[in-house]
VOGU-3710 file (C-alpha; in Angstrom, 3 decimals, decimal comma):
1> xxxxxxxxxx> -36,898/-34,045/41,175  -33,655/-35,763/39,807  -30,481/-35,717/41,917  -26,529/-36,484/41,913  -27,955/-39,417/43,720  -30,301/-40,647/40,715  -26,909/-39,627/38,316  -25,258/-42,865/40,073  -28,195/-44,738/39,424  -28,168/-43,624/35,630
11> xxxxxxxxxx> -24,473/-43,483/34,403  -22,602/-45,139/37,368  -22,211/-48,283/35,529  -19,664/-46,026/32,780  -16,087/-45,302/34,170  -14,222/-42,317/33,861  -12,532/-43,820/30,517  -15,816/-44,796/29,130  -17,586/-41,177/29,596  -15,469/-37,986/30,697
21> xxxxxxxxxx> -15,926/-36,336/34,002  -18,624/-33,756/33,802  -19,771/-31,102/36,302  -22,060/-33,416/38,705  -18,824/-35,940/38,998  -17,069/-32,413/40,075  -19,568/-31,725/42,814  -20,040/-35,329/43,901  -15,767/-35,197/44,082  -15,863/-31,293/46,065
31> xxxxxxxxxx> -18,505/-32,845/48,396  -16,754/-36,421/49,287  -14,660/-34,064/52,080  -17,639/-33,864/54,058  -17,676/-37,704/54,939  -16,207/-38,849/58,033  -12,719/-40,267/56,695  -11,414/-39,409/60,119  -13,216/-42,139/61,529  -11,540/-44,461/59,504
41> xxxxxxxxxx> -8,026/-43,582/58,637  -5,034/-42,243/60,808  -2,327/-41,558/58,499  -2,504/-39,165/55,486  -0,143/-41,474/54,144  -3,077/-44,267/53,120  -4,613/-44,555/49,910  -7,733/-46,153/50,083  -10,682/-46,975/46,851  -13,475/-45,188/47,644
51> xxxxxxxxxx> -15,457/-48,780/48,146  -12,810/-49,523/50,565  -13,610/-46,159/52,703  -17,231/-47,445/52,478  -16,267/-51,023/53,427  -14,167/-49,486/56,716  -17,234/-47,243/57,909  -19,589/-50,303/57,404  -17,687/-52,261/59,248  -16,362/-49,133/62,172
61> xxxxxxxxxx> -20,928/-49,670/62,418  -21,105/-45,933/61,493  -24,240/-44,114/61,821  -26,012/-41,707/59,919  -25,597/-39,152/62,625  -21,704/-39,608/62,221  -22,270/-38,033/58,777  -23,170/-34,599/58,222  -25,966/-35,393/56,143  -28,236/-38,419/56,054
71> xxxxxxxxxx> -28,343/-38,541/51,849  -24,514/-38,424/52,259  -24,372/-42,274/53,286  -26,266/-43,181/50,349  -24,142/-41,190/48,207  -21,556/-43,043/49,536  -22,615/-46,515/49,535  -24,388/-45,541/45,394  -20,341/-44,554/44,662  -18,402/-47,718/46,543
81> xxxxxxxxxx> -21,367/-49,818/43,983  -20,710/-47,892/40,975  -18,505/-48,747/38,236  -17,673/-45,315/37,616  -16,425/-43,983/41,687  -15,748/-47,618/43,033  -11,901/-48,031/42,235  -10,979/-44,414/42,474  -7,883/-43,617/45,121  -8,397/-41,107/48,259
91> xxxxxxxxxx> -5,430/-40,116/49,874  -3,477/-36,855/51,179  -6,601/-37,464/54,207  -6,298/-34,241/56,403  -8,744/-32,912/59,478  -7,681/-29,715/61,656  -9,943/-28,894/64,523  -8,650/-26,363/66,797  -10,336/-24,381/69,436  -7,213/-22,048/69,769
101> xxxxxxxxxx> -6,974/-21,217/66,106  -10,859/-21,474/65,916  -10,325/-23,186/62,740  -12,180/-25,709/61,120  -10,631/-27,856/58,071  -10,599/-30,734/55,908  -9,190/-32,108/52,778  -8,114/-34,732/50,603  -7,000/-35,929/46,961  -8,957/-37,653/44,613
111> xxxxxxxxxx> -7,097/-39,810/41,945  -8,629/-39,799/38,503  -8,047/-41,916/35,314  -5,179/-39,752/33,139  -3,140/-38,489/35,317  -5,896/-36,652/37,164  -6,166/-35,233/40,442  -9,081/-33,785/42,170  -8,309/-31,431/45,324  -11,259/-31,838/47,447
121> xxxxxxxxxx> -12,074/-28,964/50,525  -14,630/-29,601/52,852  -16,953/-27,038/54,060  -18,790/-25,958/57,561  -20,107/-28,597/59,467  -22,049/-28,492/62,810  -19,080/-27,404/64,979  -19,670/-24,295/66,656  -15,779/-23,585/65,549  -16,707/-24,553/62,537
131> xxxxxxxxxx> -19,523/-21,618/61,608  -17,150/-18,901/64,199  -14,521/-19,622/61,035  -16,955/-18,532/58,482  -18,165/-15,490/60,195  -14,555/-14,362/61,327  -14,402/-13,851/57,594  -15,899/-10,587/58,057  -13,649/-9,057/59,344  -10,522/-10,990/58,879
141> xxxxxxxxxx> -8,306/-10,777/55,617  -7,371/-14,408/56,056  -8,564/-16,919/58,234  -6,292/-20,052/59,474  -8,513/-22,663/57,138  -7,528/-20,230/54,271  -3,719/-20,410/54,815  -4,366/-24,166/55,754  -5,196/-24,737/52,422  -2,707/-22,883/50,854
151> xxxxxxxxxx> -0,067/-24,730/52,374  -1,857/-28,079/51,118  -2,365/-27,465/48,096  1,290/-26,181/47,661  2,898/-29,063/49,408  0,994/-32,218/47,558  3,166/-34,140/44,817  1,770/-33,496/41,788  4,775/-34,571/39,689  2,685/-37,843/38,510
161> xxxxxxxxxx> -0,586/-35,613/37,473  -0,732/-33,224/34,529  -4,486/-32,323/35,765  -5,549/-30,475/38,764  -9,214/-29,904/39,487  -9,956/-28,333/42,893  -12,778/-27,820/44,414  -15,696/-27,469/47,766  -18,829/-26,832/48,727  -19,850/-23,638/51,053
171> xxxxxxxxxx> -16,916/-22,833/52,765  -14,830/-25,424/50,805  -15,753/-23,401/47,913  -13,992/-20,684/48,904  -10,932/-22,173/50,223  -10,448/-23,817/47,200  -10,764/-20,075/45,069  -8,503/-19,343/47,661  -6,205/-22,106/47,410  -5,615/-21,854/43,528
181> xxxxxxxxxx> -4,916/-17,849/42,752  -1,954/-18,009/45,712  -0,632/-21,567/45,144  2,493/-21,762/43,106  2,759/-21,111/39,583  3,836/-24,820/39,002  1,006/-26,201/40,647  -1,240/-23,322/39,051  -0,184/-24,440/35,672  -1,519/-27,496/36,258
191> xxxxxxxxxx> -4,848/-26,292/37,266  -7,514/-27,067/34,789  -10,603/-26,102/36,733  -11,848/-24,654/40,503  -15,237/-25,277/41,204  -16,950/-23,049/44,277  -20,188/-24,813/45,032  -22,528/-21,689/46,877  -19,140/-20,543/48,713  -18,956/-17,111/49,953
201> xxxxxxxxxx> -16,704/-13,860/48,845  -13,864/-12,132/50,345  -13,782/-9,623/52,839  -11,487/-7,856/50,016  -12,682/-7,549/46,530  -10,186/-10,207/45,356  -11,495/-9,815/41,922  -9,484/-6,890/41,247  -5,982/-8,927/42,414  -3,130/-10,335/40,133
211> xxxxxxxxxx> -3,656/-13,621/41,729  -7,602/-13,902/41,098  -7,377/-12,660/37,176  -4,659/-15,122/36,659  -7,144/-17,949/37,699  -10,272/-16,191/36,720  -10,946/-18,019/33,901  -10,814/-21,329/35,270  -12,895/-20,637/38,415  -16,564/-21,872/37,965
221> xxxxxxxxxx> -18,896/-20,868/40,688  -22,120/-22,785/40,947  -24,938/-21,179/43,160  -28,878/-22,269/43,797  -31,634/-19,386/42,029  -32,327/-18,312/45,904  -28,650/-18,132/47,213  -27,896/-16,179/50,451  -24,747/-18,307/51,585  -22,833/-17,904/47,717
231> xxxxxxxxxx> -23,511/-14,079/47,756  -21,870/-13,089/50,440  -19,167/-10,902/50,827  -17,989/-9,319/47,222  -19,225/-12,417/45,406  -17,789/-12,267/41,571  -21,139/-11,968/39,077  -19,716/-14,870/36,954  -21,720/-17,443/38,567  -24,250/-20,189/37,280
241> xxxxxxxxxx> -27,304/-20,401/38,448  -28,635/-24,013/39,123  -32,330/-24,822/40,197  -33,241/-26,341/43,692  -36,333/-28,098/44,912  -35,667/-26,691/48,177  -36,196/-22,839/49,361  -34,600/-19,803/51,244  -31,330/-20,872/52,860  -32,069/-24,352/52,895
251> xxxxxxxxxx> -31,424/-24,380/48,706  -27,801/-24,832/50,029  -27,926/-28,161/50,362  -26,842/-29,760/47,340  -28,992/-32,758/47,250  -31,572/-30,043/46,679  -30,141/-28,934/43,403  -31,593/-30,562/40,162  -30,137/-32,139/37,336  -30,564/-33,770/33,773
261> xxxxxxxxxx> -28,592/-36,758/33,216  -24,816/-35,455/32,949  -25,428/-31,513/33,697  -27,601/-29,477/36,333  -30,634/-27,891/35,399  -29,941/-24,681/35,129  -31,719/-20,752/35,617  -30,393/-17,341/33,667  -30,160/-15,521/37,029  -30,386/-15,507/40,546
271> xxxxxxxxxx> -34,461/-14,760/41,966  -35,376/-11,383/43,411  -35,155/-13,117/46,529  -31,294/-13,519/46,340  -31,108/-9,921/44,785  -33,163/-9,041/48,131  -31,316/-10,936/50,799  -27,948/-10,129/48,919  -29,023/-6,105/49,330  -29,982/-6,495/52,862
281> xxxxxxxxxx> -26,901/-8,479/54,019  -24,465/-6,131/51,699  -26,413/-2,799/53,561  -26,263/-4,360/57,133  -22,246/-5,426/57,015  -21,905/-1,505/55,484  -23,219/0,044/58,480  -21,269/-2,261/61,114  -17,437/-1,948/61,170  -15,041/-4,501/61,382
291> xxxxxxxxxx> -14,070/-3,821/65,144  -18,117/-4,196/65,857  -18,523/-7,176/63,805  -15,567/-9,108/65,792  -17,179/-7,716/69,083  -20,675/-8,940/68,282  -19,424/-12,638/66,788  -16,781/-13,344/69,994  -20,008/-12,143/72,176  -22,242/-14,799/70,218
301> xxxxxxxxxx> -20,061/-17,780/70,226  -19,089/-16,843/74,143  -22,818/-17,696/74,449  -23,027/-20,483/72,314  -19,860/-22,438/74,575  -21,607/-21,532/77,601  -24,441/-24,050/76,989  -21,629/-26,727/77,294  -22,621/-27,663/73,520  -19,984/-27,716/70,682
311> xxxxxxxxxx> -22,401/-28,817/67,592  -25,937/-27,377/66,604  -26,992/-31,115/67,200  -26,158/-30,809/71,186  -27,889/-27,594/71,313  -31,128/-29,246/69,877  -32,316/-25,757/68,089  -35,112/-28,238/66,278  -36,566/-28,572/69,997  -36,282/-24,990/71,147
321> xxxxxxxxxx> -34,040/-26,299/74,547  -30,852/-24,643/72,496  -32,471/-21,445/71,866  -33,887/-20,816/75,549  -30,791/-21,959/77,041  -29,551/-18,836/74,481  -32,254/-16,213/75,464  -31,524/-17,232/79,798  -27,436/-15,880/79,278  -28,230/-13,415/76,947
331> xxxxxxxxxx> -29,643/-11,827/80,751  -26,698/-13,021/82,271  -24,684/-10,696/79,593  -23,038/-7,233/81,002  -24,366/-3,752/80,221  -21,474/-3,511/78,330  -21,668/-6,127/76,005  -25,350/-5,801/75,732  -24,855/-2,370/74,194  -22,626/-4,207/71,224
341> xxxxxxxxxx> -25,581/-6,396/70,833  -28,396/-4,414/70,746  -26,349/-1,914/68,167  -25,470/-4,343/65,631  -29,049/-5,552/65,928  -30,738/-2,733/65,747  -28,513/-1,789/62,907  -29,656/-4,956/61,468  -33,362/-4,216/61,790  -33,091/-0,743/60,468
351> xxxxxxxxxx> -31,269/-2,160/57,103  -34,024/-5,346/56,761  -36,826/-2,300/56,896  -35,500/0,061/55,001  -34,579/-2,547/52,272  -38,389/-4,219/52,817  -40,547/-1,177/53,012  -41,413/1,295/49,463  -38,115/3,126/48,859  -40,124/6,541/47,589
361> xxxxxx> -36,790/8,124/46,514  -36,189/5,673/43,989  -40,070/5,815/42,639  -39,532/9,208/42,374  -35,866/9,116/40,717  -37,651/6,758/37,838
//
């Protein structure tokens, strides 16, 4: 199975000038947010080559555990080596944690030969702030990462570039949908392309809006054949579907997803699987309203900050310790709050069996 890790190794040694960006530079650019630039630069105001962010985390002695995934410090060291990524400019560098907002975001520009600019989001990572954003997206219109990169996008100088591409993975995906159809119509003008790498929906259909059909045309959304994250929450249809070595949930990692030597290898349509979880997900958040879902997620992530942990990693779910520590406070939880729990679960069970078991009514309809 080929990678954006063996595309280095194939075409690395051709700039920008020499062959045009394609879609696996676009992912490689949407995914560069996830590496720990706040490690290594204070001041939005820097610009930094990409093989001088590599040189400053070599020598900061950064370990793989300081990135969110281990494959992503050989994509980084493959792209500081490479002909092609080596001399390109980050800058605009900005990281929001905050516990108040519970808001989780990143950022930053990419400069590209020709007046180019690639807006780069980052998605979830392991915070526990991070993943409450995501699922406060059921039953918020807008969450602060949202508006966060509204305001980003709106603010950067673009007067020098007559290119914008803008793009994330996961939940970077959708900021950056999000981003484009409300920015301003002189930075949408500029807009050339916004690529949503397996990012979920809207709470809203946002596909009806004058903002989305003004951008609709440019916004390419990429999802694996088994996609449960991309799906979520009134996902537009107009998606490609790209093949992944991997399976279940764990096709969202894009080092998973295969390619040929400039393009991903590509399926017509999603698996039954996706159709499946897509159904059961869909069913379940129709049966829970928003005041329950905001109950039920505050109730989880109470529980989740008890344990003293604020990353998956500290809770050590791998080793079971996280998930026992879990099951001893879900006792500790009032009658009160135990009912919203055991209703949105239940309601949860009742959706996964009526959507596994023989649905006789529609036998008989056909």
């Amino acid at each position: 199975m080929n990678n954006i890790l063996d595309y280095i190794t194939w075409r690395g040694d051709l700039t920008l000038e020499q062959e045009p960006l394609n879609n696996l530079d676009c992912l490689i650019f949407a995914t560069f947010s996830y590496f720990p630039i706040e490690r290594i630069v204070k001041d939005e105001r820097e610009v930094l080559t990409i093989s001088e962010v590599y040189e400053r985390m070599v020598k900061k002695k950064l370990k793989v555990t300081d990135f969110l995934l281990s494959s992503d410090v050989t994509l980084l060291r493959l792209m500081a080596q490479s002909n092609r990524f080596k001399d390109l400019k980050i800058s605009n560098f900005v990281c929001k944690m905050s516990f108040a907002l519970e808001q989780q975001f990143c950022a930053l520009t990419i400069q590209l030969p020709g007046r180019q600019l690639f807006v780069s989001y980052r998605g979830t990572d392991h915070s526990f702030v991070g993943w409450k954003e995501d699922f406060n997206m059921t039953y918020m219109d807008v969450v602060p990462s949202q508006e966060e990169a509204l305001h980003y996008l709106n603010h950067l100088k673009t007067f020098l570039f007559t290119k914008i591409y803008v793009g994330g993975h996961s939940k970077g995906g959708n900021l950056a949908v999000y981003a484009a159809m409300n920015c301003s119509l002189k930075i949408q003008h500029k807009i050339k392309k916004v690529f949503n790498y397996d990012g979920p929906g809207f709470l809203k259909d946002v596909t009806k809006s004058e903002e989305y059909r003004r951008m609709a045309s440019r916004i390419y959304t990429y999802i694996p054949q088994t996609s449960i994250i991309g799906r979520l929450l009134n996902c537009n249809d107009g998606y490609h579907v790209i093949k992944s070595n991997q399976k279940l949930v764990l096709q969202h990692d894009f080092y998973s997803w295969e390619i040929y030597p400039t393009d991903f290898v590509y399926f017509d349509d999603v698996d039954e699987n996706s159709h499946r979880f897509n159904e059961i997900l869909s069913d379940w958040l129709e049966t829970v309203s928003y005041k329950e879902r905001e109950q039920f997620i505050n109730l989880i992530y109470k529980l989740l900050l008890k344990t003293n942990a604020v990353t998956f990693e500290e809770l050590d779910l791998k080793g079971f310790k996280g998930l026992k520590k879990i099951y001893m406070l879900l006792e500790t939880v009032d009658k009160e709050d135990r009912k919203i729990i055991d209703s949105v679960m239940k309601k949860f069970l009742r959706v996964v069996k009526s959507n596994l078991l023989p649905n006789k009514k529609k036998v008989e309809e056909k």
